[in-house]
N, C-alpha and C positions, 0 to 999 in steps of 0.2 A: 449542613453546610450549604452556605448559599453561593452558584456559580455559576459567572456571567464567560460564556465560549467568543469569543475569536474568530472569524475567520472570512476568507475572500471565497467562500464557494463553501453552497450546502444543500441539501438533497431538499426537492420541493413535492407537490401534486404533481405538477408538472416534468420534472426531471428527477428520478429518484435515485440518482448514479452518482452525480457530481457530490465528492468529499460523501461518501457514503458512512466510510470510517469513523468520519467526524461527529457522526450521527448517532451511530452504534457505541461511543465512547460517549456522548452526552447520555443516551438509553439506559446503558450500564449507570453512569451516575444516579440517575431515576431509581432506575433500580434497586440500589443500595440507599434509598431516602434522602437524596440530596438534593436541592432545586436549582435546577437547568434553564439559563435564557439563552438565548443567540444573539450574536449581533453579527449579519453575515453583510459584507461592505463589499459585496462583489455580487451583488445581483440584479438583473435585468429592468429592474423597476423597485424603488419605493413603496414598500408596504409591511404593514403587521401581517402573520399568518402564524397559526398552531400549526406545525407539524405532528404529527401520530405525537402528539400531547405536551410539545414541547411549544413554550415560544418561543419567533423568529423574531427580530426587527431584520429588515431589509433595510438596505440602503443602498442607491444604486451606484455600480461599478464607476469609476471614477481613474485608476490605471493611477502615473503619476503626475496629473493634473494637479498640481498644489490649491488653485484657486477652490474643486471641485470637492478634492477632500478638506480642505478648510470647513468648507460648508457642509460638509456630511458632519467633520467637528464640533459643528452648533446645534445638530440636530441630532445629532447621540447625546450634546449635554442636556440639550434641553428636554429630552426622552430619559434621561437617569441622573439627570443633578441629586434628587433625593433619595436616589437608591443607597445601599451599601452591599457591598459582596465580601464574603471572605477569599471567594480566591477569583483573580482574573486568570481567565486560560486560553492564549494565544497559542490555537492551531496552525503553527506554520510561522516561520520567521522572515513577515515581509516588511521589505524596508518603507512600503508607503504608510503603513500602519502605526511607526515612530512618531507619527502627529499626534495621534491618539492615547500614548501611551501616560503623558501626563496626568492630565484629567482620569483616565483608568484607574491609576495609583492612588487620588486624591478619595475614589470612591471605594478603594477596596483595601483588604487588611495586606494579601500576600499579589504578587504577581508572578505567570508561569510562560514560559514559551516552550510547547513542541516543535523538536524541528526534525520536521522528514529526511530530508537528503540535498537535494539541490539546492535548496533553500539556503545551507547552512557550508556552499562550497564558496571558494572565493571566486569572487568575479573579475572583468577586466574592467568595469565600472568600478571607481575609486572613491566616488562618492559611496554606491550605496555597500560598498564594504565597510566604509565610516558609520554609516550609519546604523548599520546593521551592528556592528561591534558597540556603539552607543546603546541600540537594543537591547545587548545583552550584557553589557554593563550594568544597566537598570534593573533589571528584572530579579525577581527573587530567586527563580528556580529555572535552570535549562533541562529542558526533556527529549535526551537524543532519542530515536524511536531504534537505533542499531548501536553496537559499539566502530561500528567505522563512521554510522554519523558523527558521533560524536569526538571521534579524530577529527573531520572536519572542523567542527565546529572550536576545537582547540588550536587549529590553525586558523581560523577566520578571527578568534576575538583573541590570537593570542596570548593562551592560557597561560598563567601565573601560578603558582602553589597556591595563592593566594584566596584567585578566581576559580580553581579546579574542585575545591568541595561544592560548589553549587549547581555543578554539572553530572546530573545521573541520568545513565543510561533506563529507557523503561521500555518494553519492545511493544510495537503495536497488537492488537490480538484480533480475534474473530469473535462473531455473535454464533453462540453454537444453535441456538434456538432454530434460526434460518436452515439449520440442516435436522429438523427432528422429526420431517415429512420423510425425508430423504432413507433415511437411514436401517428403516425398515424394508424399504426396496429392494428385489434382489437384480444383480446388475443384467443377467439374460431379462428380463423384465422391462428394465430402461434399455436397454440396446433394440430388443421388438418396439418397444414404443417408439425409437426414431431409426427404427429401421438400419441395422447395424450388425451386420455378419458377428454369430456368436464367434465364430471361431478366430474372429481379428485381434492381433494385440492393437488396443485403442492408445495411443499417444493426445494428449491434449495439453493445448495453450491457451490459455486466456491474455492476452495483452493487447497493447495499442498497437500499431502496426506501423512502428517508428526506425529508425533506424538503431535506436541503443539498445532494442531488444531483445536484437540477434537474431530475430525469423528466420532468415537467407541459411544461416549457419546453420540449423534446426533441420531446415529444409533437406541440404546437403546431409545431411546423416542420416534422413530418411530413405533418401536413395541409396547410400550404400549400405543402412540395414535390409530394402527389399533386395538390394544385386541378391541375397542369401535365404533372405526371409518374406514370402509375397502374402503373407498373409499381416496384413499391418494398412491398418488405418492411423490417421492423424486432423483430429481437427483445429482447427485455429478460430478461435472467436476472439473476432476485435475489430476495429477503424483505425485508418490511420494515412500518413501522406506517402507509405510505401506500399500502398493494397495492390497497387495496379502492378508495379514492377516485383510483388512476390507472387502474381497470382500468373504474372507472364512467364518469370521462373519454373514455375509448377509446370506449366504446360508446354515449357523446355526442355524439361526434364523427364517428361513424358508423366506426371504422376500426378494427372487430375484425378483418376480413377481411387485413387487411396489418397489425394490432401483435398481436406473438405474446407472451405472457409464461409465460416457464420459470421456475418457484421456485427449484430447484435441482439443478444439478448436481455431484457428489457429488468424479466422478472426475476431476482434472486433466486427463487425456489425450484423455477426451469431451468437458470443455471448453476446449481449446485445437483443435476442431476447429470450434469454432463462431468461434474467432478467423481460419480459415485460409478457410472458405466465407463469410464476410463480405466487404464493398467498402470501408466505412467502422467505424471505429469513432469512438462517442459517448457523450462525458458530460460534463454541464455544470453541473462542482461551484459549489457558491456558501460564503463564508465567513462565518459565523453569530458573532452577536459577541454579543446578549442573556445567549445561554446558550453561551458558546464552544465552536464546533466547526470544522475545518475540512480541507481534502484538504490533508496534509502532503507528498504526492509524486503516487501514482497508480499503482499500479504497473501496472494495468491498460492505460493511454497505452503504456508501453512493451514490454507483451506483445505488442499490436498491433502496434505498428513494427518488432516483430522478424521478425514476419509478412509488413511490406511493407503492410499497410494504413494507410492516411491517417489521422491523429485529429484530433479538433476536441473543443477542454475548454473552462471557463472561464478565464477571464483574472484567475485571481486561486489565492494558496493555492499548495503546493508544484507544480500541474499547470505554472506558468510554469515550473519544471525537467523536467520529464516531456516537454514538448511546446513545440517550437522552433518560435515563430510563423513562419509562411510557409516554413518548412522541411521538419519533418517533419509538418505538419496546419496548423491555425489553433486560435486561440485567439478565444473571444468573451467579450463583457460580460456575465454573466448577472441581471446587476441593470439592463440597457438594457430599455425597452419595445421595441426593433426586436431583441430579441436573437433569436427565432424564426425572425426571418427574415432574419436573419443567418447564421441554421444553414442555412435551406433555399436560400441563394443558394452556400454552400460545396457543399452537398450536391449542388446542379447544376451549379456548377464541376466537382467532381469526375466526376461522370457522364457532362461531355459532350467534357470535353477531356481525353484521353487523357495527354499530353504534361506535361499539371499532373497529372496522377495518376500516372503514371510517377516523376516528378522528385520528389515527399512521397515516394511508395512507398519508392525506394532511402534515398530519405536519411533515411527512420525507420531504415531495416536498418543502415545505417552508422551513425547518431548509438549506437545498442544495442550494438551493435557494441563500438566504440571506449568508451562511456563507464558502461554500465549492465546490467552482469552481475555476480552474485554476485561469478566472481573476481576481476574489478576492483574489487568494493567489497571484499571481504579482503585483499587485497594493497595498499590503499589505507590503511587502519586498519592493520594490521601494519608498516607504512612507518613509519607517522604514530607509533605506540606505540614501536618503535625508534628514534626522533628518527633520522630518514630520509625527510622531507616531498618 
């Protein structure tokens, strides 16, 4: 099968982070013998480039400037007028994109759109929820990445009986590869390497450092798990436009000595080692409705379970697929006033009972396992594209 990806943002030489997923889901195609092009309409400059073997067309960022994607318009036609694809596969459901989507159609057999989460929430903009439901009017296949995307996305176009078969949920997954250095490690091993008291229960987050992520919350349950328990690390790796005022909290709260914050790490492979010398992972998205945003899946929850580490998210947003209450982690309120210490009562469950850590641990590795790997999510969509559900 021949297939031509989607998308406004995609991992270069130079940036290997941005839409990494999107990456890893084209690789997986590769991988099962399909051919992979890009066409990424959200990049810094104009150019062809092979990524690790795939090709890119760039075409530079343009927002919604109609005049600029007009013109980007002429230069994808005139870059694939003679092509043919069997499947178009739109990463992300962006309404500036709707320009493009004609000519798409004209060159290919089926048309797809993934849609993350906020993408697929209604807006206060009226236009582009027109447009966007025009989007998905057209298209052949909708791919919510959770089943609460996909509630969105039945209230933004909506759904019909009609419209509602063309709509399947397919969860996003991980490249287990990225973790096959990792795995063999033993975790006193990776805590000497970066120097990390064996005896600490390690708490870790990886996110942006946003306000819908819930850091502050997080934070607040670390303090009331040390009031009881002083042997507790927590690191936080991420950027974001709340760094300064969670890092002022920390030292508020008196607990610079145990909250470590890592801006970034660059390298997959040195950050899945901070997934493998941790005890828990944590993050306690919240869904922002003012200004629409919200966790369409997580894919972080299920790095970690792949690890064998216990998660705990909010109870809300695509994490309810990421993270199987009282299974593979818990799930809390993050809009509860008790929700902190909600976290710190998980936090010492898991610490003290063995048996309850054990039982989440395996059954993250199995639920990954069985249902949230890149190949199961391509072979999932190729099923579904070959009316073969």
């Amino acid at each position: 099968m021949k297939i031509l990806s989607i998308t406004s943002g995609y991992p270069d030489k130079k940036n290997r982070v941005k839409k990494i997923f999107a990456h890893e889901q084209n690789l997986e195609f590769k991988r099962q013998e399909h051919e992979v092009i890009v066409i990424n309409v959200g990049a810094p400059e104009t150019l062809f480039e092979n990524f690790e073997g795939i090709d890119v067309y760039k075409y530079m960022k343009s927002g919604n400037n109609l005049l600029k994607l007009y013109k980007t318009l002429l230069e994808i036609k005139k870059q694939f007028k003679n092509k043919y694809f069997d499947l178009v596969l739109f990463n992300g459901l962006a309404a500036n994109q709707y320009i493009f989507l004609n000519f798409l159609k004209s060159i290919s057999n089926k048309v797809a759109v993934i849609v993350h989460g906020t993408d697929g929430m209604i807006s206060k903009n009226l236009l582009k929820n027109s447009i966007r439901r025009k989007f998905l009017k057209n298209v052949n296949f909708i791919f919510p990445v959770s089943y609460y995307t996909d509630t969105l996305v039945a209230h933004l176009e909506k759904r019909t009986n009609k419209s509602a078969s063309k709509s399947i949920v397919v969860p996003n997954g991980i490249n287990v590869d990225k973790f096959s250095d990792v795995v063999t490690i033993s975790e006193n091993n990776l805590r000497n390497e970066f120097k990390i008291d064996q005896g600490s229960f390690v708490v870790l987050t990886v996110s942006d450092l946003i306000e819908r992520k819930g850091i502050d919350i997080l934070i607040d349950a670390i303090k009331i798990f040390y009031e009881t328990n002083k042997k507790i690390k927590h690191i936080i790796i991420g950027r974001g436009d709340q760094a300064i005022l969670l890092k002022e909290k920390v030292a508020k709260l008196n607990l610079n000595h145990i909250v470590e914050f890592i801006d970034y790490v660059a390298d997959d492979k040195q950050l899945v080692k901070y997934y493998k010398l941790c005890d828990v992972y944590c993050m306690v998205s919240k869904t922002l409705y003012d200004k629409p945003a919200c966790e369409g899946f997580g894919i972080s929850y299920i790095e970690a379970s792949y690890l064998g580490k216990p998660v705990i998210g909010g109870d809300n947003g695509g994490t309810t697929t990421a993270i199987k209450h009282n299974f593979t982690g818990y799930l809390v309120n993050p809009y509860s006033k008790e929700c902190s210490k909600d976290i710190a009562n998980y936090l010492s469950i898991l610490q003290k009972d063995k048996k309850e850590y054990n039982r989440t641990s395996n059954n993250g590795k199995l639920a990954v396992n069985r249902e949230f790997t890149w190949k199961q999510n391509v072979s999932r969509i190729l099923k579904i594209i070959n009316n073969d559900r």
